[in-house]
N, C-alpha and C positions, 0 to 999 in steps of 0.2 A: 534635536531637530525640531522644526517649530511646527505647529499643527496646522493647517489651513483650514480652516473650516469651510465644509463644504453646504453647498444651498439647504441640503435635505437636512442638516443639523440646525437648521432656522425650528424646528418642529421640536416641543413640545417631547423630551425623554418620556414622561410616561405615558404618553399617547401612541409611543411604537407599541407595534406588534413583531415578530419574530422577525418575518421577510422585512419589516423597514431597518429593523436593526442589522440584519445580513446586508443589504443593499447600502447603510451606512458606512459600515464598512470596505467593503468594494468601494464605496466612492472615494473614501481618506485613503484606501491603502496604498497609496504610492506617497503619497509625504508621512505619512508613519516612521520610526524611529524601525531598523530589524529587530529589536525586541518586540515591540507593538506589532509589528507585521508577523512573525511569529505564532506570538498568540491571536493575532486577527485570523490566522490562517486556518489556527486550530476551532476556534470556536465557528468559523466558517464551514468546516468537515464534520463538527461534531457536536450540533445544537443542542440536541437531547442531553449530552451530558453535562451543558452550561447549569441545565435546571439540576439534576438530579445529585451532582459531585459538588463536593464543597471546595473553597477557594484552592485552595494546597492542594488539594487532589488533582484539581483540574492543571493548576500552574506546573505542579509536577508531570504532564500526562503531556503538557503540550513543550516542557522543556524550558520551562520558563519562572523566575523567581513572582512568588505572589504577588508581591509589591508591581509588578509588571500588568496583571490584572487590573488589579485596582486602575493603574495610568490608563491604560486601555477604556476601562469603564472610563471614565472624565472624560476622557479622548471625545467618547460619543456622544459627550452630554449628559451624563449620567450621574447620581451626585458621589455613588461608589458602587462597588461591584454585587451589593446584595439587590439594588435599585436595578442593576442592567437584568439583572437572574428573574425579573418580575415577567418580560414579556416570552421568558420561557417558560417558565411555569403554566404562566395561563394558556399557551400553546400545547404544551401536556394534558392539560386539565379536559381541554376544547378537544382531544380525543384524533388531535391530525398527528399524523404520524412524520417522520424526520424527512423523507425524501419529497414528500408533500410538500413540507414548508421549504425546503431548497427548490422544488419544482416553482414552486409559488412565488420565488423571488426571481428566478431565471424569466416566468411570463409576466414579473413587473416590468421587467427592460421594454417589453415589446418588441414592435419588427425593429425599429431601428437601434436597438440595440444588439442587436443580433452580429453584428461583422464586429462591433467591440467585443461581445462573449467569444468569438472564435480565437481574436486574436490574445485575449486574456487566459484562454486555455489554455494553446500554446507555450505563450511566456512563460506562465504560470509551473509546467509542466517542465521547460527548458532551465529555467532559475534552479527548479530543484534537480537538476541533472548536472545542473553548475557545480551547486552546493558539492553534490556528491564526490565529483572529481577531484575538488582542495581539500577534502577531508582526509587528512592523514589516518585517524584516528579508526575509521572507517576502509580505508585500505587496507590496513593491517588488520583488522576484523574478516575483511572478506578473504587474505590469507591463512587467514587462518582457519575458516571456513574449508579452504580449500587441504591445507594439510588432514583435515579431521575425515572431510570425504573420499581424500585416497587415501588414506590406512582402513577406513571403513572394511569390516568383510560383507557388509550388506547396504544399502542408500535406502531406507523408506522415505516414500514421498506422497504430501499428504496436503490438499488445501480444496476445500470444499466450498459448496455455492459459487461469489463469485469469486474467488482464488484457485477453482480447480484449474481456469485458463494456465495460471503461472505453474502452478504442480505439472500440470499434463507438460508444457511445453521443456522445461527442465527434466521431468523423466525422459521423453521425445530424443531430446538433443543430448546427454547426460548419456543414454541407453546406446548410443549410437559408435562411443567412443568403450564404455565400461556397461558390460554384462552384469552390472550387480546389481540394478537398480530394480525395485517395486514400488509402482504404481498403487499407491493406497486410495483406492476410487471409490469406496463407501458405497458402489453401486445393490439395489435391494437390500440399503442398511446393513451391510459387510463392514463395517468401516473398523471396527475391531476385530475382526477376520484375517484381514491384510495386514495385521501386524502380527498377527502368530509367529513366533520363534523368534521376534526380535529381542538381541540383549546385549552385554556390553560390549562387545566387541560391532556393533550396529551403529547408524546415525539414523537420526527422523529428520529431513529438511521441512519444515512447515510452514505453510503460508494464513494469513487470518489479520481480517484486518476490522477493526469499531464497524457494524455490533458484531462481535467475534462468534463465532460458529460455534454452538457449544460439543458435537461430535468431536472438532479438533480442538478444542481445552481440555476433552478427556484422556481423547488420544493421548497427545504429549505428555499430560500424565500420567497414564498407564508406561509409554515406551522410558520416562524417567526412571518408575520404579523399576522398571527391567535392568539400569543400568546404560540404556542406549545415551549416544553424543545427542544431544539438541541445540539444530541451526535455527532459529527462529527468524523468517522476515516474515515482519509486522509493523505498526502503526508507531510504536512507542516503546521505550525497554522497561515500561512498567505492565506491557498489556498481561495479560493471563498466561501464554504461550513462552513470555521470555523469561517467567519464572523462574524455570529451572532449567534453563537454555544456558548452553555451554560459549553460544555466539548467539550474539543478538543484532541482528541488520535492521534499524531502525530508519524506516525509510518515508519519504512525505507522501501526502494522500490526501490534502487539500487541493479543490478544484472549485470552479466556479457555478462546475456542473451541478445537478441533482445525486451524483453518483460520485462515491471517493474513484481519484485517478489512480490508476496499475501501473502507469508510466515508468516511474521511476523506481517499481518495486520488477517490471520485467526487467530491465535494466540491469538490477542488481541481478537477477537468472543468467543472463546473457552474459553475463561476466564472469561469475561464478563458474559457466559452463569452460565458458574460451581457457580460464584459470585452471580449472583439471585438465583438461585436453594436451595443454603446454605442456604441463606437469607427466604426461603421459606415456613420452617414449616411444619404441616402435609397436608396441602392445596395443597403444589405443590408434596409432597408425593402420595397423593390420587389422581392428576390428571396424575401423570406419570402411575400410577398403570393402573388406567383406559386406559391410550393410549395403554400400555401393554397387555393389555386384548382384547381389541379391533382390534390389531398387529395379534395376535395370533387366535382369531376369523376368520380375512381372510385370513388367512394362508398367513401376508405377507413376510415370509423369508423362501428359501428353506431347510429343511430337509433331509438328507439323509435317504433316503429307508429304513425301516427293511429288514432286508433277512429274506426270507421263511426256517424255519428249515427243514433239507432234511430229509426224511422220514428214520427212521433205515431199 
């Protein structure tokens, strides 16, 4: 596919700074090749490790053959990929930190960029829901996801900072159908507390996504050496976490944002959930029923008021 060059590539490669070469990107990424947009995606989520990971690392990280980098790097002007690695590093150097610099490209757009970021979220966010759906390879991962959590005698559930949203709501919905679930909440640094007594007849489902949470790299380490099943959704199936993971949901987490998107990794919860449930019989029939009854007992969802009929 043929490259279009876009206006902001009239500029001089080694006079970018990190947000011009992020906003380069964005600009070409829709005439990009899917390899190119691939890797455009990742180095879009994961600046920091443009500077710090060597070519192969990173091409491996984002799924992508090295030679893939390289084209990318030229893509942008660049004479090869050590030239593009320049306006990271000195981004590094300069002491701003990763969400800074994606912040910093988001208030390059300015106001009227603003209804193009909304609607590049979206897309953004929907492509990778696409993707997920014609992946074979990937369905059959997440049943088997599913076979591992009912033979489970236990579900630890475990995803800290911002992945505890996806943990909590998966134990939430998970606990409502199967009694066997804990909540690994790390709350007052507990967070290897809540795994006491886990072992092989156990799973850990974990969540963790670039920069990975190091509480939950240990974790999963600790519940490995126990012998527990590890479900890992994460960034990538080389991050830390898919190690020694028995399933690895390898899900996207580039956005346009300052902030990786959960979109597509709640998704994968949501399914996962519905997937046991099916699986379940009249056992998790009757334990829903039961949560239902007991919802309703404490009055826990507001009702709107009767009205008083006015008197004739």
């Amino acid at each position: 596919m043929a490259i279009v060059q876009d206006p902001v590539a009239s500029e001089d490669a080694a006079d970018l700074d990190v947000a011009r070469v992020q906003e380069r990107i964005q600009a070409m990424y829709e005439d990009l090749s899917p390899q190119l947009k691939q890797a455009g995606r990742y180095l879009l989520a994961h600046p920091e490790e443009v500077a710090l990971t060597s070519m192969r690392r990173l091409a491996q990280h984002a799924g992508v053959k090295p030679s893939t980098m390289v084209r990318l790097a030229r893509a942008l002007g660049f004479d090869g990929f050590e030239t593009m690695r320049e306006p990271y590093r000195a981004w590094l150097r300069g002491g701003e930190g990763a969400y800074v610099a994606r912040a910093r490209t988001l208030q390059a757009r300015g106001e009227a960029g603003t209804v193009d970021l909304v609607r590049e979220m979206l897309e953004v966010d929907a492509a990778a829901l696409a993707q997920m759906a014609h992946d074979d390879d990937r369905v059959a991962t997440l049943l088997g996801c599913r076979e591992t959590l009912v033979n489970a005698r236990c579900v630890y559930v475990l995803g800290l900072r911002s992945m505890f949203s996806l943990a909590h709501y998966f134990h939430y919905a998970y606990e409502m159908a199967y009694p066997n679930s804990t909540l690994v909440h790390g709350t007052a640094g507990t967070v290897f507390d809540g795994l006491r007594g886990i072992g092989p007849q156990d799973a850990l489902i974990c969540f963790s996504f670039r920069p990975y949470a190091r509480d939950t790299v240990l974790a999963a380490e600790v519940a490995a050496d126990a012998g527990a099943t590890i479900i890992a959704v994460t960034d990538s199936v080389v991050s830390p976490i898919a190690l020694r993971a028995r399933h690895v949901l390898a899900v996207e987490t580039a956005s346009p944002s300052f902030f990786s998107s959960i979109v597509p990794a709640m998704s994968v919860v949501q399914v996962l959930v519905a997937a046991v449930v099916a699986h379940g019989g009249e056992e998790a029939l009757d334990a829903i029923s039961t949560a239902e009854e007991q919802l309703a007992r404490f009055n826990a969802y507001w009702q709107e008021p009767r009205r008083r009929r006015k008197s004739p």
